[in-house]
C-alpha positions in Angstrom: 91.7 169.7 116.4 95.0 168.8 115.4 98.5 170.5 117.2 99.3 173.2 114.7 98.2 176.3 115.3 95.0 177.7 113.7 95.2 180.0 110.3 92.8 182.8 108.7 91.6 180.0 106.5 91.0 177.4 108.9 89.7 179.0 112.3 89.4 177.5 116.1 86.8 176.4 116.6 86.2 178.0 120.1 86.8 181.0 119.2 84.1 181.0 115.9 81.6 179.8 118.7 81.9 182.5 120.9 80.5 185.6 121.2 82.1 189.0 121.2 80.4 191.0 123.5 83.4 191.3 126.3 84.8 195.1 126.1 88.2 195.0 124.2 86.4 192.7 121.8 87.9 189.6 123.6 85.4 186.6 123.5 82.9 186.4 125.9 82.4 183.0 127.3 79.2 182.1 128.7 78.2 179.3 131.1 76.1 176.4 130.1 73.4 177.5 132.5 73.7 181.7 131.0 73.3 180.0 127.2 70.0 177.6 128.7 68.4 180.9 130.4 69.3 183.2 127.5 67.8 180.3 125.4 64.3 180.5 127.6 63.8 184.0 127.5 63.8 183.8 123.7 61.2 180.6 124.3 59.1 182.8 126.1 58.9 186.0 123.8 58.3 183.8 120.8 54.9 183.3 119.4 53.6 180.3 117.6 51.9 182.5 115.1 55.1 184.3 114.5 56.7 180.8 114.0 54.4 179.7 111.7 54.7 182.8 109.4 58.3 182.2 109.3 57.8 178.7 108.1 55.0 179.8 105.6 58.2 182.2 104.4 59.9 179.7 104.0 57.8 177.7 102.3 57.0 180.5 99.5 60.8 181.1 99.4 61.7 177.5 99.0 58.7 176.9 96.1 59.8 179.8 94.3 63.2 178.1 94.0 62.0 174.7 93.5 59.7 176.1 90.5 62.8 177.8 89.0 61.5 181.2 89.9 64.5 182.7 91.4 68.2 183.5 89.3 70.0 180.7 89.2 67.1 177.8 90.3 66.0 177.3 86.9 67.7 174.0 86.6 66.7 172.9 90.5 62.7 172.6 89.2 60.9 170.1 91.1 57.3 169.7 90.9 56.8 167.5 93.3 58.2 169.9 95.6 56.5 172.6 94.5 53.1 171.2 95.2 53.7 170.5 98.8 55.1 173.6 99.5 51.7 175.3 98.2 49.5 172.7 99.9 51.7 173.5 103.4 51.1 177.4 102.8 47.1 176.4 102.0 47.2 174.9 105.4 49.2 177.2 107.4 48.1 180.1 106.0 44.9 180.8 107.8 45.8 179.8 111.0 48.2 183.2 111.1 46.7 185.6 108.3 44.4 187.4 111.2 48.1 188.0 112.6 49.5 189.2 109.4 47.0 191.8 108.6 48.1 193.8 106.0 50.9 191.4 105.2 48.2 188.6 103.9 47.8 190.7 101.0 51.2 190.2 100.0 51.5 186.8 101.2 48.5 185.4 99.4 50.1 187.2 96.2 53.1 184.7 96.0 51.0 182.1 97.0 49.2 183.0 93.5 52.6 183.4 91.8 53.5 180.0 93.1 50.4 177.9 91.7 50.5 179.6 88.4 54.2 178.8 88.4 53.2 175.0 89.2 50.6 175.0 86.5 53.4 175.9 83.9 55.8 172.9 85.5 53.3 170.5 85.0 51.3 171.8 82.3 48.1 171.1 84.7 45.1 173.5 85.1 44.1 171.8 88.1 47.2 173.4 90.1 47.2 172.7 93.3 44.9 174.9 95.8 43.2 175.6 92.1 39.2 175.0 93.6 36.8 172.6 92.3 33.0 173.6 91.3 32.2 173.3 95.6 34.6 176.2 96.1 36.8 174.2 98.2 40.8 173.8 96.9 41.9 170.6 95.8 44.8 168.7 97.1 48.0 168.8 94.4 49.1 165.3 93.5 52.3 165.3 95.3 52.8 161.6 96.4 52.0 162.3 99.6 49.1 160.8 101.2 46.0 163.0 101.9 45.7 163.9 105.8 41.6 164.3 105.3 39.0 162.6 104.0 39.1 161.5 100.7 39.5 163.8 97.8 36.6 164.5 95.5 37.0 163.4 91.8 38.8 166.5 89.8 35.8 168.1 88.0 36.9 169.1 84.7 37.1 173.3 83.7 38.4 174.1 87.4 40.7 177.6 87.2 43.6 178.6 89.3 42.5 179.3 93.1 42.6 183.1 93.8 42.4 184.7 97.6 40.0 186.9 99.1 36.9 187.9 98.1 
């Protein structure tokens, strides 16, 4: 930082890093090796399913934007974008939904919200996750190579996927 002295609009940085926990509400500084062990005991209490759910959030909060359906995202519409956020959430989703119980429900709803949504951007009925005559979901043409084996032909007829039974 330069020599003059910091102002309201353009803090120190040390003292936005720091944390305030010291009594008197003075900055509390904490040692490399406090920071490392406070960093491991968060490590160790995380879950991976409770990582993955945050990224599946993520994912539905970040296609809903992409597909215009939050205020102020309706000129940030990307298809392309859209498609591989549902096809992540496809994937990802039942790894955790045992974990989510009662939140799968709600989960699998904005999944719903978010295919229809992509159906509408791209004028398709073949949305991606929408199932072919097998019952299995179909991969959404997103540029991205397929991770699988090949992708059956599109039948024609095939209707938006819908969870549960």
């Amino acid at each position: 930082m330069t020599d003059q002295e910091a102002t309201p609009e353009q803090p120190e940085e040390a003292t936005a890093s720091q944390p305030t926990d010291a009594p008197g509400g003075e900055p509390a500084a904490l040692s490399e090796e406090e920071m490392r062990a406070a960093y491991e005991a968060e490590l160790k209490a995380l879950r991976v399913e409770d990582l993955v759910a945050q990224t599946v959030v993520s994912l539905l909060n970040l296609g809903a934007r992409k597909a215009g359906l939050l205020p102020g995202s309706e000129d940030e519409t990307d298809p392309i974008q859209v498609g591989i956020a549902i096809e992540g959430i496809r994937r990802l989703l039942p790894l955790i939904e045992p974990a989510l119980g009662e939140n799968a429900a709600s989960i699998k709803d904005a999944l719903a919200q978010l295919q229809v949504a992509y159906a509408k951007l791209t004028g398709d009925a073949g949305a991606p996750g929408a199932s072919d005559d097998a019952g299995e979901p179909s991969a959404p043409e997103t540029g991205v190579p397929p991770t699988g084996a090949p992708e059956p032909p599109a039948k024609p007829g095939g209707g938006l996927w819908t969870p549960g039974p």
